[in-house]
N, C-alpha and C positions, 0 to 999 in steps of 0.2 A: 464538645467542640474543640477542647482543646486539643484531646486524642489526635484527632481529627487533623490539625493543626502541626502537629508532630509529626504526623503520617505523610503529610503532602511535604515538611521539609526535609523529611529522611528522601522522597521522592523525587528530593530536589537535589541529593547526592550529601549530604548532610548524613555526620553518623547517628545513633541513638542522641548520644549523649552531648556534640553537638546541637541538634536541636534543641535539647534541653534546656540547655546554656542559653543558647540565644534567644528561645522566645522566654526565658526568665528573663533576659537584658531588656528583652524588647516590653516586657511588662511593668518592670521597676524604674526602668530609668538607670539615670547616673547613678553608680552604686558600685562598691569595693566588694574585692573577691569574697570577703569573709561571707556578705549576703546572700551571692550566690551560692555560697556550702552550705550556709542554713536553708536555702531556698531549694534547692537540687536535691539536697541531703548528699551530695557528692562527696570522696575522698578531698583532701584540700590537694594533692599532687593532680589531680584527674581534672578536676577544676582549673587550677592553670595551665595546664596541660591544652585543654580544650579550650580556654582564653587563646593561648599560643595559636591555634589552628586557622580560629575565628578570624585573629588578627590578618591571615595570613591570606585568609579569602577575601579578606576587606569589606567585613559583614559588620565589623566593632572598632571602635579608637580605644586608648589608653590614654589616659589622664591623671597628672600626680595633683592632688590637691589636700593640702597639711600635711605633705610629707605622705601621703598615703597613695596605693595607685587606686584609681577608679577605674569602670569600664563603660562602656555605653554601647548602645547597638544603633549602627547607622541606618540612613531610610532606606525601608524596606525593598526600595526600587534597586538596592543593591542587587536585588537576589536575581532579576532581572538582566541587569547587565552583564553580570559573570554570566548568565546562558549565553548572551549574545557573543560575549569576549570567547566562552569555549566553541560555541559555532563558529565563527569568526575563522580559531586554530583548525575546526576538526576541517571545513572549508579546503583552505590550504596542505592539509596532510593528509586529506582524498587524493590530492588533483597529483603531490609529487610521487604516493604510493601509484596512483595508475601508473605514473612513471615510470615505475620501477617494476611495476606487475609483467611476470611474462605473458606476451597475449596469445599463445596458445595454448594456455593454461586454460582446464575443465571445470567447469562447476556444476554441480546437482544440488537441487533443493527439494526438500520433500515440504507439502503442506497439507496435511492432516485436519478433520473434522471443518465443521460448519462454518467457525469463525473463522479459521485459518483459508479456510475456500474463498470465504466472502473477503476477507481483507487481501487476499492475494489479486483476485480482479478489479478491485480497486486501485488497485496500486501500480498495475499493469498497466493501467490506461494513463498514470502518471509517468514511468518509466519508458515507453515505447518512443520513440522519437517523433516528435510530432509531422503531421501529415503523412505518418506509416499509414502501412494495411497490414493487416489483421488476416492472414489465409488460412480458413480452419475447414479441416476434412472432417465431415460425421457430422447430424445434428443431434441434439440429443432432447427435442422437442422442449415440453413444457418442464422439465426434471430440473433444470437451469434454472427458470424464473421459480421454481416451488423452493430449491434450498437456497435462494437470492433474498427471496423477499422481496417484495415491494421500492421499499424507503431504499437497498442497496443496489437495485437494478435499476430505479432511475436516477441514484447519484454515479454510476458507472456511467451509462449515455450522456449524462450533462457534463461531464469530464470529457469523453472522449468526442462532441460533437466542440467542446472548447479549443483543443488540441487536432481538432480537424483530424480525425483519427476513422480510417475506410474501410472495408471487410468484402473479402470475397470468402465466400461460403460456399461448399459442396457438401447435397447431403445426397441420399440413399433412397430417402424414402420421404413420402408427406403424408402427414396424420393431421389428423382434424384442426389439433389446434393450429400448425402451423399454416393448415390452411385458410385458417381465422383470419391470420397474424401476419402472415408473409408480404401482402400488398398493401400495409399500412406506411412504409418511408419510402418516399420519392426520392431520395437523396443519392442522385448517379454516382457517386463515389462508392456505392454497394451491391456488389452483384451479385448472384445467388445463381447455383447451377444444379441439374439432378441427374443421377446415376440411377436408375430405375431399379433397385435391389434390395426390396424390405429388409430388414434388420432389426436386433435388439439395437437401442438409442439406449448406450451404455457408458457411451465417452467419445471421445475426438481427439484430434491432434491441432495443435497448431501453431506457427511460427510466426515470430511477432521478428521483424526486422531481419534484420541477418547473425544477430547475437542470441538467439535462443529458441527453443523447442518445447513446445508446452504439452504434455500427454494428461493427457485429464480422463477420470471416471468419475460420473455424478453420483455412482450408488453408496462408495462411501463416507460422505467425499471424499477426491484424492488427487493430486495435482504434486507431479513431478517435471519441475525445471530444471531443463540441460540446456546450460552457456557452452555450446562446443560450434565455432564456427562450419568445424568438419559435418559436422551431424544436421546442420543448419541447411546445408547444401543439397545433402542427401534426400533428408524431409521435402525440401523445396522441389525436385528435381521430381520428385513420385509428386508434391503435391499438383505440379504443369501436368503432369500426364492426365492423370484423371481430370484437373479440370477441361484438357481440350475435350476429353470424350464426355463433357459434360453436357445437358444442355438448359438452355438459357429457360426458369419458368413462369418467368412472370411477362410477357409480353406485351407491348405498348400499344394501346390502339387508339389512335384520335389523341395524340399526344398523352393521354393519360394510362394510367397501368392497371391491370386485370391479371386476375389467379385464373389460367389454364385449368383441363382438366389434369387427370395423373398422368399422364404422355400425353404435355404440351408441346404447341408446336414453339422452334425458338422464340426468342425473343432477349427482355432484361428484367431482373430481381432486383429485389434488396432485401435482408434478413430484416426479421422483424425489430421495433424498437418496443422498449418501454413503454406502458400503457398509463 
């Protein structure tokens, strides 16, 4: 446990030896450096040294007492409010850097393997401004919910149904599952259109607001974001064309919705949700 202990205060930006220090403080109590060297087995210079540090995060007081200094480690709730105190600064030294960002400066981000796939739509459904749509070209069937998982495709939808978050979807083609899957959300904020042109269901494109462009392949995973308004425009401008020559396939009947056959006639979609 105590490994353990060490592990999560180095994780708290605390150095080795740092920790050290302080959860010996935090064990003994009121107590002179000399203890701590016996307790650490520290240098006696490395020891004060990392007293000095302590002090300095406001994790520990100093106290003379008989002429000698002591030290003590304050409650633990310290460790707490330094996070709040450096969120507090990182806050404010977001908001003046945006200031200062040129904004038609590029960005690309690459995200690599399973976790990196799964933590990136998650966090997209955080990031995108709320009451956006979501315009994605290509389905890529069931390939999506198999490297998702369960537990992270239905904390995606309870995010993005929080943040009133909408999706027009154009795919290619309909395969079994999605024709499972397709007429399950009513939720008009989601429309779904087809382009009658089998394909491999390999990846997609899609742009989330006016700030970025998502290109994704599921067989690696592999998910390449580009912040370029210019490109933003671009994607957007091919993504209208196809959807006008798209058409509508899940059609309304008796106010309630039904999956057409493969060349349905118009109508309204919604991409499937979360089961």
């Amino acid at each position: 446990m105590k490994n353990q202990t060490l592990a999560q205060l180095e994780e708290l930006n605390l150095s080795p030896n740092e920790a050290k220090v302080y959860l010996a403080l935090v064990e003994t109590g009121l107590t002179s450096a000399g203890e701590i060297i016996k307790k650490t087995r520290f240098h006696r210079s490395v020891v004060y040294e990392t007293l000095d540090k302590l002090m300095e995060r406001k994790l520990i007081t100093k106290l003379t007492k008989q002429h000698i200094a002591h030290f003590q480690a304050l409650e633990p709730d310290r460790l707490l409010q330094n996070i709040h105190r450096q969120e507090a600064i990182a806050k404010d030294l977001i908001d003046d850097l945006k200031k200062l960002a040129t904004t038609n400066d590029s960005e690309i981000t690459v995200y690599e393997g399973v976790e990196s796939y799964r933590r990136f739509w998650l966090e997209s459904m955080e990031r995108i401004p709320k009451g956006s749509v979501d315009c994605v070209a290509g389905s890529i069937g069931s390939s999506w919910y198999d490297v998702m998982g369960p537990k992270a495709i239905n904390e995606y939808f309870r995010i993005a149904r929080k943040r009133n978050i909408g999706w027009k979807m154009l795919v290619f083609d309909i395969d079994k599952y999605e024709q499972a899957t397709f007429g399950k959300n009513t939720d008009e904020r989601w429309g779904c259109r087809l382009i009658d042109r089998p394909m491999a269901k390999e990846g997609n494109f899609n742009i989330f607001g006016t700030k970025s462009v998502i290109l994704h392949s599921v067989t690696e995973p592999l998910i390449i974001e580009v912040k370029n308004k210019s490109l933003v425009k671009v994607f957007q401008n091919l993504f209208d064309i196809l959807w006008e020559n798209g058409v509508d396939i899940v059609p309304k009947k008796n106010g309630r919705k039904s999956l057409p056959s493969r060349r349905g006639a118009p109508g309204s979609s919604s991409p499937p949700e979360a089961s």
